[in-house]
PDB file with SEQRES, HELIX, SHEET and CRYST1 records, atoms N, CA, C and O in Angstrom:
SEQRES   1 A   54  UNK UNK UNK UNK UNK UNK UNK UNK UNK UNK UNK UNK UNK          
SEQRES   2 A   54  UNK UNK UNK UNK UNK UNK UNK UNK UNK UNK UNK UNK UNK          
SEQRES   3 A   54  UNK UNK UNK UNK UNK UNK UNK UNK UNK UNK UNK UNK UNK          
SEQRES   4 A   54  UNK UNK UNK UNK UNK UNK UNK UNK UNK UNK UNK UNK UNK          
SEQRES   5 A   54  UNK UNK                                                      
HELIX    1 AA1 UNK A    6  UNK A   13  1                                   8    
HELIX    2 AA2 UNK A   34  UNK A   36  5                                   3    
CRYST1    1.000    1.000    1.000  90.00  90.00  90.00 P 1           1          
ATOM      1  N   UNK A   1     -12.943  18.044  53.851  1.00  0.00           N  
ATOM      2  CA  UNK A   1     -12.643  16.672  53.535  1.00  0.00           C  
ATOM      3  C   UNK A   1     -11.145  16.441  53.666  1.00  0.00           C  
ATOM      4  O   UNK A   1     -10.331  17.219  53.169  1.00  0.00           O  
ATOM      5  N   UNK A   2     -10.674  14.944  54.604  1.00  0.00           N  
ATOM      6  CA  UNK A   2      -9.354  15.328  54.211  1.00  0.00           C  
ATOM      7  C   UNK A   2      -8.740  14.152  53.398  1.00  0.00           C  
ATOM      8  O   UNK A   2      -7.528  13.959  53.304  1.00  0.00           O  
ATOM      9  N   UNK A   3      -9.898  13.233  52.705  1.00  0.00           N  
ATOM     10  CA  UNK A   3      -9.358  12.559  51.913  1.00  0.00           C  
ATOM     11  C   UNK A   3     -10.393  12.534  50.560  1.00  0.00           C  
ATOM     12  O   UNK A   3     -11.604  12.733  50.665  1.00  0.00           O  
ATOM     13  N   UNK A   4      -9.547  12.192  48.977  1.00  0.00           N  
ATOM     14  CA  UNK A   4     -10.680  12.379  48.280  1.00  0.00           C  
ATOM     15  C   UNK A   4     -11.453  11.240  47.833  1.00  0.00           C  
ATOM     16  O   UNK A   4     -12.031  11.216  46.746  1.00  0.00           O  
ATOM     17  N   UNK A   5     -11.464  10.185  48.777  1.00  0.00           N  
ATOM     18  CA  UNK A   5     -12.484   9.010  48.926  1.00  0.00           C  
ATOM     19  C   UNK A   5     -13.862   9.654  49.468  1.00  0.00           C  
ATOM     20  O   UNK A   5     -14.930   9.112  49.183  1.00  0.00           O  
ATOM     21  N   UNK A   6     -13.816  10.711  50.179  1.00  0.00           N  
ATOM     22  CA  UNK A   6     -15.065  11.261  51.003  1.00  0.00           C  
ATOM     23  C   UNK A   6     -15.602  12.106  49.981  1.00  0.00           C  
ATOM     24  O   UNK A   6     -16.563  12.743  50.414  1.00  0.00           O  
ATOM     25  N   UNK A   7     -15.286  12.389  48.568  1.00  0.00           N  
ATOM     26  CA  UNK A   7     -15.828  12.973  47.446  1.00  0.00           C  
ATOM     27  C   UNK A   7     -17.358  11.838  47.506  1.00  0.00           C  
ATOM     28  O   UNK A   7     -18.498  12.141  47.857  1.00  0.00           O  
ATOM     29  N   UNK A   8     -16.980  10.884  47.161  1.00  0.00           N  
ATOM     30  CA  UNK A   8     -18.059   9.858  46.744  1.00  0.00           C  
ATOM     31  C   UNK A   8     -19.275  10.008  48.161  1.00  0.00           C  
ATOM     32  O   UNK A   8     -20.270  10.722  48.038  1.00  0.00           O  
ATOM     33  N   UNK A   9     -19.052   9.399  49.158  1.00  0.00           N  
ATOM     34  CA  UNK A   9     -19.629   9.393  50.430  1.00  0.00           C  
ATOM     35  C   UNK A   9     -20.658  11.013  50.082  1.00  0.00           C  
ATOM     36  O   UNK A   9     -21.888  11.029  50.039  1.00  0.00           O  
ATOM     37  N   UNK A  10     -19.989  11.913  49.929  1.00  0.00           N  
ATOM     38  CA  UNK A  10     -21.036  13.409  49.591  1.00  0.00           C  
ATOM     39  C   UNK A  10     -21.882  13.217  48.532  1.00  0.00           C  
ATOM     40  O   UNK A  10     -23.100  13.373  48.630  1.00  0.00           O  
ATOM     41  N   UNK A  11     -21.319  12.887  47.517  1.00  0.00           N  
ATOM     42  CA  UNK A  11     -22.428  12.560  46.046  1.00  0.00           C  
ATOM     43  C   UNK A  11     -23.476  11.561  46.229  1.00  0.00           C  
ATOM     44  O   UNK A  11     -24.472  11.561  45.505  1.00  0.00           O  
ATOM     45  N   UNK A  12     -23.280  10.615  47.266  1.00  0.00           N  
ATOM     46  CA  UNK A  12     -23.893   9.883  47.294  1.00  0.00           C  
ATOM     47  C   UNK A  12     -25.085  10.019  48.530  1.00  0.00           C  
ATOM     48  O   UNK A  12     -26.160   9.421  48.576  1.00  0.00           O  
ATOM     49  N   UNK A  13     -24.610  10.864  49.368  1.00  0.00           N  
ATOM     50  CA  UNK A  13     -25.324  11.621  50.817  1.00  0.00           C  
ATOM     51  C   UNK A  13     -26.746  12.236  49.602  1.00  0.00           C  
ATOM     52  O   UNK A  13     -27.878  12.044  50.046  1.00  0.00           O  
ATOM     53  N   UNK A  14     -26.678  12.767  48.504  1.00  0.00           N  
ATOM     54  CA  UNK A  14     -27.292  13.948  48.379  1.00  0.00           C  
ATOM     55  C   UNK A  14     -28.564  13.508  47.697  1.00  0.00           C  
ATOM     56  O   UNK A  14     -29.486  14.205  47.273  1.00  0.00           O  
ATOM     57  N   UNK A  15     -28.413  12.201  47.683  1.00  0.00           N  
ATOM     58  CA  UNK A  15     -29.946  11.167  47.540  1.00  0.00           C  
ATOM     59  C   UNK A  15     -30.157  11.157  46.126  1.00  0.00           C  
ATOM     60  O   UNK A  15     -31.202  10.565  45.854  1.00  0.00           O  
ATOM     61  N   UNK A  16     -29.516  11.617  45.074  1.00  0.00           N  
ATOM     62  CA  UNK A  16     -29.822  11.996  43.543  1.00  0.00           C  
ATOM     63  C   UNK A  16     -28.970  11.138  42.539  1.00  0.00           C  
ATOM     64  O   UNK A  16     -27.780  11.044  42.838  1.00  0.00           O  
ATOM     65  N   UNK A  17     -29.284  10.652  41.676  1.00  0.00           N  
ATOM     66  CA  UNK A  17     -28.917   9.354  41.007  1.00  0.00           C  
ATOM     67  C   UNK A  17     -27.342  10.137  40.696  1.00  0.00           C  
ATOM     68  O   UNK A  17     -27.215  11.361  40.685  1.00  0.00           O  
ATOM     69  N   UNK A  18     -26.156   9.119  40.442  1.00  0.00           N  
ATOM     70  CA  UNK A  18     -25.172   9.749  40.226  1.00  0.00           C  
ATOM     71  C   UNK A  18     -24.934   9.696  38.439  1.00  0.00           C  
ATOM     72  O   UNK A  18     -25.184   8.783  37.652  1.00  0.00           O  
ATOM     73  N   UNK A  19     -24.342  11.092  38.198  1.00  0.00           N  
ATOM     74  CA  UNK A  19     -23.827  11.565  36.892  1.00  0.00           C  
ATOM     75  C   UNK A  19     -23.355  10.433  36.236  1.00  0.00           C  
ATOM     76  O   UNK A  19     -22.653   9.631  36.851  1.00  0.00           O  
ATOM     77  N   UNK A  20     -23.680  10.241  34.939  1.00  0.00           N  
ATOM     78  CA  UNK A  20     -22.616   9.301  33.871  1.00  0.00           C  
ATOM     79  C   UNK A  20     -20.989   9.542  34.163  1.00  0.00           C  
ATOM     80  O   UNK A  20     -20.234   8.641  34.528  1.00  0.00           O  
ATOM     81  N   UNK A  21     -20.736  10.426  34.016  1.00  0.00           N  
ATOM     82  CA  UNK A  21     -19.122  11.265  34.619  1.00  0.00           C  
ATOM     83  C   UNK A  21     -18.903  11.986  35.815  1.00  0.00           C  
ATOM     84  O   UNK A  21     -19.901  12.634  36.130  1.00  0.00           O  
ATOM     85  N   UNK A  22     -18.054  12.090  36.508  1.00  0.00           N  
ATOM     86  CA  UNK A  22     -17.595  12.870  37.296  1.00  0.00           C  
ATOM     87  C   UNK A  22     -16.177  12.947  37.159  1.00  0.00           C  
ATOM     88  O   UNK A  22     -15.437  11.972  37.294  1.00  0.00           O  
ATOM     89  N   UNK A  23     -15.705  14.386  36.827  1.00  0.00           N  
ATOM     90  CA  UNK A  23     -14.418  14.864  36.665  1.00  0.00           C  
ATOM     91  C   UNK A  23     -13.983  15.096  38.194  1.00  0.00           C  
ATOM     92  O   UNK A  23     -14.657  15.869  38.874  1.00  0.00           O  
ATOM     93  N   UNK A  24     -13.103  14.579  38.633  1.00  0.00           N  
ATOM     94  CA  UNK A  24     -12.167  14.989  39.696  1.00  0.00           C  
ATOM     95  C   UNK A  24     -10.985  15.763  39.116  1.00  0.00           C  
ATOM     96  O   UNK A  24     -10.353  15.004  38.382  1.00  0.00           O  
ATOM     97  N   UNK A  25     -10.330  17.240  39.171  1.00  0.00           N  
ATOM     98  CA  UNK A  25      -9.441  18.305  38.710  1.00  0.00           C  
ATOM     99  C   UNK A  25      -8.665  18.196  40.411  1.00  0.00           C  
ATOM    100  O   UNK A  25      -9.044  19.006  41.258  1.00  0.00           O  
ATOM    101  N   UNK A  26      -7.805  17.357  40.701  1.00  0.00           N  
ATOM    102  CA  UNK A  26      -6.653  18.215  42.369  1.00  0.00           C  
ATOM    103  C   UNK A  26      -5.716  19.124  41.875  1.00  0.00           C  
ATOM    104  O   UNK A  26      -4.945  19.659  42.671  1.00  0.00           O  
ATOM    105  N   UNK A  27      -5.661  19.394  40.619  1.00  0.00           N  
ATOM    106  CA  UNK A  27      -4.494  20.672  40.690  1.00  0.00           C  
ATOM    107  C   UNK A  27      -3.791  20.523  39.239  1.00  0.00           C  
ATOM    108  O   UNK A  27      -3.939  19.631  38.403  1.00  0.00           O  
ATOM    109  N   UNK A  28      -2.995  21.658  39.208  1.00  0.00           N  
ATOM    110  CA  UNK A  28      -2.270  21.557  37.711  1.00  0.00           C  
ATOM    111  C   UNK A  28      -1.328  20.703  37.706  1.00  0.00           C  
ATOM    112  O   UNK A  28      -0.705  20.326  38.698  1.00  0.00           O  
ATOM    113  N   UNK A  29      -1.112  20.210  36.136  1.00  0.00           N  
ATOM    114  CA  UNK A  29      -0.232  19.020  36.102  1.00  0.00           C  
ATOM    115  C   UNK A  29       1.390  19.660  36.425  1.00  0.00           C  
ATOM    116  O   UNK A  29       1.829  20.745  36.043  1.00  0.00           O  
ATOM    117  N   UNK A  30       1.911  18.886  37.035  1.00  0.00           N  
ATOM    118  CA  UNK A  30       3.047  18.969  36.849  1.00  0.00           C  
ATOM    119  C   UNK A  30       4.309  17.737  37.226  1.00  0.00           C  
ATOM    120  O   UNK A  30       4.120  16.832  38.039  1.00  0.00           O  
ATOM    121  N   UNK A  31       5.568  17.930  36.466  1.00  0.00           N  
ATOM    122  CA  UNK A  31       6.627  16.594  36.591  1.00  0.00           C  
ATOM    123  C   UNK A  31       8.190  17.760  36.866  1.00  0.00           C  
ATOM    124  O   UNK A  31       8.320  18.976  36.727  1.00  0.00           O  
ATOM    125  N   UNK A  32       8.874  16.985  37.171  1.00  0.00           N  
ATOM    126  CA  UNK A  32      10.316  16.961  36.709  1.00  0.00           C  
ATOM    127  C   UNK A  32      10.988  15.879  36.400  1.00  0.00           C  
ATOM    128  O   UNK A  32      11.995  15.366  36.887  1.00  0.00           O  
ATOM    129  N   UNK A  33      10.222  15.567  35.428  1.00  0.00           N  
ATOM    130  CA  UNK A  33      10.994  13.757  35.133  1.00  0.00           C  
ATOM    131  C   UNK A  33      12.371  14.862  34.056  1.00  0.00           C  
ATOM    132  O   UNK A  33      13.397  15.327  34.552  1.00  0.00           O  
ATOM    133  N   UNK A  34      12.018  14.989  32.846  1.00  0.00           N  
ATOM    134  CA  UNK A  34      13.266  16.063  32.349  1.00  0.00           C  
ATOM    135  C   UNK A  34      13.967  16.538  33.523  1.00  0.00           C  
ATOM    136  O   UNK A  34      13.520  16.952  34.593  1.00  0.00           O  
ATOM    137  N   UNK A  35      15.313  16.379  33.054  1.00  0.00           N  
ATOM    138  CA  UNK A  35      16.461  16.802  34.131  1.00  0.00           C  
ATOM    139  C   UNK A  35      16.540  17.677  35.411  1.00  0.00           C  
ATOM    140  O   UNK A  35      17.268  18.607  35.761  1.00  0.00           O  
ATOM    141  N   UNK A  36      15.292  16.875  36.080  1.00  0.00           N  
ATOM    142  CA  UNK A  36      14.994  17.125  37.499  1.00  0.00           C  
ATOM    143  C   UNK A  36      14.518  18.835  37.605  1.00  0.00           C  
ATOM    144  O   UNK A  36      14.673  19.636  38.526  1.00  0.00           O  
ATOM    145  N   UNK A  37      13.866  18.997  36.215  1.00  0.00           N  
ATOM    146  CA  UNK A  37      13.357  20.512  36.077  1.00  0.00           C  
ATOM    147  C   UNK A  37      12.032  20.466  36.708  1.00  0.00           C  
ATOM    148  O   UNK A  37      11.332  19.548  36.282  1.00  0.00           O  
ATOM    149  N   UNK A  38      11.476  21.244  37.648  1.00  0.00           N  
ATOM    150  CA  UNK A  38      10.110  21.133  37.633  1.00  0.00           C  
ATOM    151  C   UNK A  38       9.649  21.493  36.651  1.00  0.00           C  
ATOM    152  O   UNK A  38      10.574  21.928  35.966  1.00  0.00           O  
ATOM    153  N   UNK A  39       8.208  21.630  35.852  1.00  0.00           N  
ATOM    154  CA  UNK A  39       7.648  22.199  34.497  1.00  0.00           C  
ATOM    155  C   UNK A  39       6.323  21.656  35.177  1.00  0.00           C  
ATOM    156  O   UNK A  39       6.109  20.619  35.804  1.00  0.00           O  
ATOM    157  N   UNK A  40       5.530  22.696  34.842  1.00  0.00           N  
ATOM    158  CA  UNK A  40       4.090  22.819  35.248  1.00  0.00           C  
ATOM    159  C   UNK A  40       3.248  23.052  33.899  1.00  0.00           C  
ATOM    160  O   UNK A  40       3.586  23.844  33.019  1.00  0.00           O  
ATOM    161  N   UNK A  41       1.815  22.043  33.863  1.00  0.00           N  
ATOM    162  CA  UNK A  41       1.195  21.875  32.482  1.00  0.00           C  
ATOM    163  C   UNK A  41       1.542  21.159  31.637  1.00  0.00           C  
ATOM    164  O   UNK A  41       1.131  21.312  30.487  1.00  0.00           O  
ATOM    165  N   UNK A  42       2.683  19.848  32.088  1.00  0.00           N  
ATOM    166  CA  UNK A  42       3.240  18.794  31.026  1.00  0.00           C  
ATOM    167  C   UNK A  42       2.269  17.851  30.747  1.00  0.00           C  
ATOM    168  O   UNK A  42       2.442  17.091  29.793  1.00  0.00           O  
ATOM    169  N   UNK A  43       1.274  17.780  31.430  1.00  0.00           N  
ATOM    170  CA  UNK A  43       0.837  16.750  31.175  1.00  0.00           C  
ATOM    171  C   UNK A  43      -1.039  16.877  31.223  1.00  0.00           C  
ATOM    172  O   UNK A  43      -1.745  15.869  31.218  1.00  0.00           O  
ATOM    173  N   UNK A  44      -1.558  18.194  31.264  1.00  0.00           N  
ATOM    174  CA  UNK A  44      -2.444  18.946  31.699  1.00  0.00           C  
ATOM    175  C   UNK A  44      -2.746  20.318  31.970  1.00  0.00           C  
ATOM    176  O   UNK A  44      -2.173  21.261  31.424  1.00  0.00           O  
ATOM    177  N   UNK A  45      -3.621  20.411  32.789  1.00  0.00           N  
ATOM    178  CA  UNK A  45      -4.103  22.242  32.873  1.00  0.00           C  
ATOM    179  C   UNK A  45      -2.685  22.808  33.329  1.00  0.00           C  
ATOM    180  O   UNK A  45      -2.004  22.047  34.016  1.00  0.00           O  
ATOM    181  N   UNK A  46      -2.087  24.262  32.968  1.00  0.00           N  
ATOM    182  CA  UNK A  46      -1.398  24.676  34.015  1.00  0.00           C  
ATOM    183  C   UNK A  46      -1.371  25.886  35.032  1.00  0.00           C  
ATOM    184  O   UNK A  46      -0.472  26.517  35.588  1.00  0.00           O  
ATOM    185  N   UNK A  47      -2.886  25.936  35.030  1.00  0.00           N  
ATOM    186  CA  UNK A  47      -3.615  26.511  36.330  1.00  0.00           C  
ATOM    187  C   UNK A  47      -5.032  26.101  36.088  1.00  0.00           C  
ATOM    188  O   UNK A  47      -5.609  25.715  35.071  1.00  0.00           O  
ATOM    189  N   UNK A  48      -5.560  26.366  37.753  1.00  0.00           N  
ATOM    190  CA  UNK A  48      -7.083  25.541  38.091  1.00  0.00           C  
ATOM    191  C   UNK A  48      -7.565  27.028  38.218  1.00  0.00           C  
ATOM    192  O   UNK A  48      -7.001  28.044  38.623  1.00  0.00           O  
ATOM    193  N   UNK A  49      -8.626  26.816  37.797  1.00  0.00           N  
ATOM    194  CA  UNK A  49      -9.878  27.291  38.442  1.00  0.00           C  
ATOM    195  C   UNK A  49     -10.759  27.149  38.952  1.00  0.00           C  
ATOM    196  O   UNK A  49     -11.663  26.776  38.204  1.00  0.00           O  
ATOM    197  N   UNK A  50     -11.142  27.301  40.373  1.00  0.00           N  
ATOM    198  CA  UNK A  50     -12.152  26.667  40.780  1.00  0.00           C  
ATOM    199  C   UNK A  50     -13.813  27.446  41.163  1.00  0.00           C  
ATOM    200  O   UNK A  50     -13.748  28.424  41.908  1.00  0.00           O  
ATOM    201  N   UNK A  51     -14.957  27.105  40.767  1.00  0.00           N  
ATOM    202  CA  UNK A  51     -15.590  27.658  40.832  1.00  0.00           C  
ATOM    203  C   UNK A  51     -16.753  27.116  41.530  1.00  0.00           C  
ATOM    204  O   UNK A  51     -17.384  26.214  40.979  1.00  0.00           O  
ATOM    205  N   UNK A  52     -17.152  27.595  42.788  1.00  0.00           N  
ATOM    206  CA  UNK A  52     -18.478  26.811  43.500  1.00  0.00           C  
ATOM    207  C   UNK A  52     -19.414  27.417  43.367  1.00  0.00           C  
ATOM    208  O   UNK A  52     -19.557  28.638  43.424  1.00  0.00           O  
ATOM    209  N   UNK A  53     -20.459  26.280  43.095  1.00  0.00           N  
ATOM    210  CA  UNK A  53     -21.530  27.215  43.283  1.00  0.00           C  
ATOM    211  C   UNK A  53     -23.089  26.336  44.102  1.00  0.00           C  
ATOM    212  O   UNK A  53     -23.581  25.207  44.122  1.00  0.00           O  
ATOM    213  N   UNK A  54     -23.286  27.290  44.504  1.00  0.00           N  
ATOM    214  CA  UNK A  54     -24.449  26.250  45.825  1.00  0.00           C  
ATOM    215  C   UNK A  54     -26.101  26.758  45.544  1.00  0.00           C  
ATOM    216  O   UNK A  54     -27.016  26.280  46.214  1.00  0.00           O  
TER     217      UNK A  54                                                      
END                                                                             
C-alpha cells in the first residue's frame, strides 16, 4: 500500500461488516517541539510492534 487511505478500500474488499473500532498504530510517537530535541514516546508508544497474522 502506498497510501493509508487504501487501509479502508482492503477492509472493505473483504465483504465482512466493519469493526465498531479500528486502531490505525504508523509508528512511535515522537516531537522535538522542546528545544529542537528529538524525544521519542512524548506523546505515545515508544516502540511498535507489529504482529500479522493471516
Amino acid at each position: 500500500m502506498d497510501y493509508l487511505e487504501e487501509v479502508w478500500e482492503r477492509l472493505l474488499a473483504q465483504g465482512e461488516r466493519m469493526p465498531r473500532a479500528v486502531n490505525l498504530i504508523t509508528g512511535p510517537s515522537r516531537t522535538a517541539d522542546v528545544e529542537q530535541t528529538m524525544q521519542l514516546g512524548a506523546h505515545g508508544p515508544r516502540r511498535v510492534h507489529l504482529l500479522l497474522i493471516g
